[in-house]
N, C-alpha and C positions, 0 to 999 in steps of 0.2 A: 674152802668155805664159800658159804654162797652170799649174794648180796640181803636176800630175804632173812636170813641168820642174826644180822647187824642190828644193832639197838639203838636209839636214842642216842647222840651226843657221842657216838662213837663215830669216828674218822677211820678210813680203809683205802687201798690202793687197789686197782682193776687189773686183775692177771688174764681174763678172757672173755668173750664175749660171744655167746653160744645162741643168735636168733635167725632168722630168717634176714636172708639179705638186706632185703630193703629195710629192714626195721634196724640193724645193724648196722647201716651206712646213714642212718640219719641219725643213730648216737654218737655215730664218727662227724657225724657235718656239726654238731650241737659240741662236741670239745671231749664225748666221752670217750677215751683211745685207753691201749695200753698203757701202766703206770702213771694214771692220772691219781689225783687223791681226790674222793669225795667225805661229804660229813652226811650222817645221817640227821635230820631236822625233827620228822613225824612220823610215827608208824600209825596204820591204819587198818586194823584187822587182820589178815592173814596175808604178810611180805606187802602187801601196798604202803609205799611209805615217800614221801616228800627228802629229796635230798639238795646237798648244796655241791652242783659243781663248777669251777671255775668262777664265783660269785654268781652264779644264774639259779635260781629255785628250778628244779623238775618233781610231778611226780611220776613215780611209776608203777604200773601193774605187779599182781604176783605174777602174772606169765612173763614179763619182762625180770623180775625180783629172782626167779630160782632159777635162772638161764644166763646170770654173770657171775662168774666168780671174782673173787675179791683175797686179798690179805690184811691183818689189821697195822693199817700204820701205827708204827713207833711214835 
């Protein structure tokens, strides 16, 4: 499942993260790694959507949105 998939007020865990390097290592520098949990906060048109990781607000692009897959936390 992908991160763009995810709805409102649902919570999911990061199984990958499929960008271009650079873009990739600054979600790594920001806390977003493998088996992190994030919460979905806002969706915004098409996979742009505001999420909560680690207490910090991000939002993110659809080109960022259909390029991490995720699972849904229990």
């Amino acid at each position: 499942m992908l991160l763009k998939d995810i709805t409102i007020g649902e919570s999911c865990i990061i199984e990958d993260i499929n960008l271009p390097f650079q873009m990739e290592q600054r979600l790594h520098a920001l806390g977003m790694t493998k088996d992190t949990v994030i919460s979905v906060l806002n969706r915004k048109g098409k996979g742009i959507m505001i999420i909560k990781l680690r207490g910090t607000r991000l939002a993110l692009g659809y080109n960022m949105t259909k390029n991490i897959a995720v699972r849904k936390a229990e």
